[in-house]
C-alpha positions, 0 to 999 in steps of 0.5 A, a space after each residue: 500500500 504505497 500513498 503519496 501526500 501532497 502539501 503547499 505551505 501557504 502561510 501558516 503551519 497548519 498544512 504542515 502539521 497535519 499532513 507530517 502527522 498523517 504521513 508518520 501515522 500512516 506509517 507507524 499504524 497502517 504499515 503504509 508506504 509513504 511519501 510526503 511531498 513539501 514544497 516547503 521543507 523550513 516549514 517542516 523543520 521548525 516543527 521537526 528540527 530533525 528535517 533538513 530544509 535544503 535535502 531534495 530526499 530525506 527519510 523521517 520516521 519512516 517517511 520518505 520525504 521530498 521537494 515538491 520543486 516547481 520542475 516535476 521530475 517524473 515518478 510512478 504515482 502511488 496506489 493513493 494520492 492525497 492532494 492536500 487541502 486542494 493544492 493542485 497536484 503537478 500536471 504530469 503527475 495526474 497525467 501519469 495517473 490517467 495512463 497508468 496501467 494501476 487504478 489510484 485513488 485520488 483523494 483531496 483531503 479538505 479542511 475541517 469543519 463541523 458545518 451540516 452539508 460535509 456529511 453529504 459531500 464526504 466521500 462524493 467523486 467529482 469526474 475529471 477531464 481526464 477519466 479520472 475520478 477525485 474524491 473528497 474526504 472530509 476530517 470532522 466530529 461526527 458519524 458522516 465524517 472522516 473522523 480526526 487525526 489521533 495517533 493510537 497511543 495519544 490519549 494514554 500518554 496524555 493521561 500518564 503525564 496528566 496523572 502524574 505531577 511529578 512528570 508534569 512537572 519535570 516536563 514543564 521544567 525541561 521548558 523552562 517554565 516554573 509556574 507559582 503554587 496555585 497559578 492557573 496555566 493558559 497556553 496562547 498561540 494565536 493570530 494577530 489578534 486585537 483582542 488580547 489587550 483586553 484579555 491580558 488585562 483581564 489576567 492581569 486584574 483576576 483574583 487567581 495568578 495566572 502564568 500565560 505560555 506564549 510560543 513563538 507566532 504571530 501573535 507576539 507582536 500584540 503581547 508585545 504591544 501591550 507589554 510595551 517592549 519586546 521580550 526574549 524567548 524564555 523570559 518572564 513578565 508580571 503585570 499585576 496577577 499575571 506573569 507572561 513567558 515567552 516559549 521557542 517554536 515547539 515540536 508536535 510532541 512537545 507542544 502536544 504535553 504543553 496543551 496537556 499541562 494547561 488549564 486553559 488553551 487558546 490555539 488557532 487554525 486546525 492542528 493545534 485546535 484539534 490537538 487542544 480537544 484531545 488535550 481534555 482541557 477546556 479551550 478557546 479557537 481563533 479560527 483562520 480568518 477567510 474572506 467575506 467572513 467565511 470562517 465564521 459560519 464554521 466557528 458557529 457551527 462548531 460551537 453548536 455542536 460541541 456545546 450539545 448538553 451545556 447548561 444554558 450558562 455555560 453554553 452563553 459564556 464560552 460562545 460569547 467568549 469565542 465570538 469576542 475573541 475571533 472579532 477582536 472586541 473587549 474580553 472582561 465580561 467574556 472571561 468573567 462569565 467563564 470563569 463561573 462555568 469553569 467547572 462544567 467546561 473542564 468536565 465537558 472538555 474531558 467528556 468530548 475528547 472521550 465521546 471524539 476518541 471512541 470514532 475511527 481516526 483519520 488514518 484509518 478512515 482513509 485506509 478503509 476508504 481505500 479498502 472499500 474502493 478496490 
């Protein structure tokens, strides 16, 4: 079973992030032959240091990776093509599908959404000029769907870092991160975002110490906006109940057990929105901004679905929390009124990810899929 992965770096690591940790479990759980074609390997190697960005070949858990280069040289197609969120495969490449003496099942992986009509379309074949028919799979959080990447041994590991302080907190240390007594643990990668002022006084003014973890991202430039000066990766700053500090650009391993430490994730796009529901810890999503307003239609209907069995109060606080937070407006009230419903949003936030985890993960949706289509 040999498979070809297809992914553009556009302007994020979302891309990335995902189609590395599908091509690594397709391997690992699959028994699947993989390459993972990249057409931005720095990309790559901020999230896996062992990836060398300037190799044409390179071989990385049991992936073949290489350089998706705009002058396509000539290989076999594999038995499954997945085009990744719609980047257009080479030319010559989908022309050596249609003459191929072997079928290949072509497969546009689409981004993830929980909106109505992605049950109707998941899995529907759309016929090319060519002969060939592309499928689209669709990851998601229901029945109809393509189910969420999830390696086999995720939630175990989760759970024994969770359970045990002691590895917590040698964890948290291997980081450089000593939070106070006490202090409540918020992760933040997000967007350029203007709402965080709002939010960082907010901590800053609470009754509970906070200690807020700020990878490397696009979101630096508002924190140091409110902070008044730049800080260096790894240093702290307290401003009143608060104390900010800056993290390096992580591994998926590692900020995979960072979200797990957290009592509260702030996190944006897909990957780290996905890996912040197997976290089990309540969270807060800044959706990737898309024109005309398009991403909204998917944060509200992903609000709808995961706030199924709220109370009525707390369905309120975390939808109005979300909104003000993907719209930029002030956060006092927001986090006022998240903060009486923390109880049943950290409780529910373990219910989900369990309810999420008895599915069928991506991986081996796609693998069956293929099954079925042989």
């Amino acid at each position: 079973m040999k498979w070809d992965i297809f992914c553009r770096v556009v302007d994020n690591y979302g891309d990335i992030g995902v189609t590395w940790r599908l091509a690594r479990q397709l391997v690992a759980e699959q028994g699947a032959e993989v390459r993972l074609w990249v057409d931005d390997l720095a990309a790559l190697a901020r999230i896996c240091p062992r990836a060398n960005a300037e190799s044409v070949c390179q071989h990385l858990d049991g992936v073949e990776v290489l350089r998706w280069d705009s002058i396509w040289q000539a290989v076999k197609p594999a038995d499954v093509v997945i085009e990744a969120f719609a980047c257009e495969l080479p030319a010559d490449y989908v022309k050596a599908m249609s003459v191929g003496a072997s079928r290949v099942l072509w497969l546009n992986l689409e981004y993830l959404s929980a909106e109505d009509w992605i049950e109707g379309c998941h899995g529907l074949p759309s016929m090319q000029g060519n002969g060939l028919q592309k499928f689209f799979f669709f990851p998601g959080f229901t029945a109809g769907t393509g189910g969420l990447l999830c390696e086999g041994d995720l939630l175990d590991a989760r759970d024994a870092l969770q359970r045990d302080i002691g590895v917590r907190e040698r964890f948290l240390e291997s980081m450089g991160i000593r939070p106070a007594t006490g202090a409540r643990l918020i992760s933040l990668f997000a967007y350029e975002n203007t709402a965080l002022h709002s939010l960082l006084d907010a901590l800053a003014n609470d009754a509970t110490p906070s200690h807020l973890l700020v990878p490397e991202g696009r979101v630096l430039g508002d924190l140091h906006g409110w902070l008044g000066h730049a800080t260096e990766v790894g240093t702290s700053v307290e401003r009143g109940a608060l104390r900010v500090q800056v993290l390096p650009f992580m591994q998926q391993d590692q900020y995979d057990a960072l979200l797990w430490c957290c009592d509260l994730n702030l996190v944006r796009g897909e990957d780290s929105f996905v890996r912040a529901q197997w976290a089990g810890r309540p969270l807060v999503w800044h959706i990737y901004p898309q024109e005309e307003g398009a991403h909204w239609d998917k944060l509200e209907a992903f609000m709808a679905l995961y706030c199924q069995g709220f109370s009525a109060e707390a369905s309120a606080a975390l939808q109005a929390l979300w909104r003000a937070w993907n719209a930029g407006k002030p956060m006092a009230d927001g986090w006022n009124a998240w903060l009486r419903c923390h109880a049943e949003l950290a409780a529910h936030a373990q219910e989900w990810a369990r309810r999420q985890a008895v599915r069928a993960d991506l991986a081996a949706a796609l693998v069956q899929f293929y099954r079925n289509w042989l």
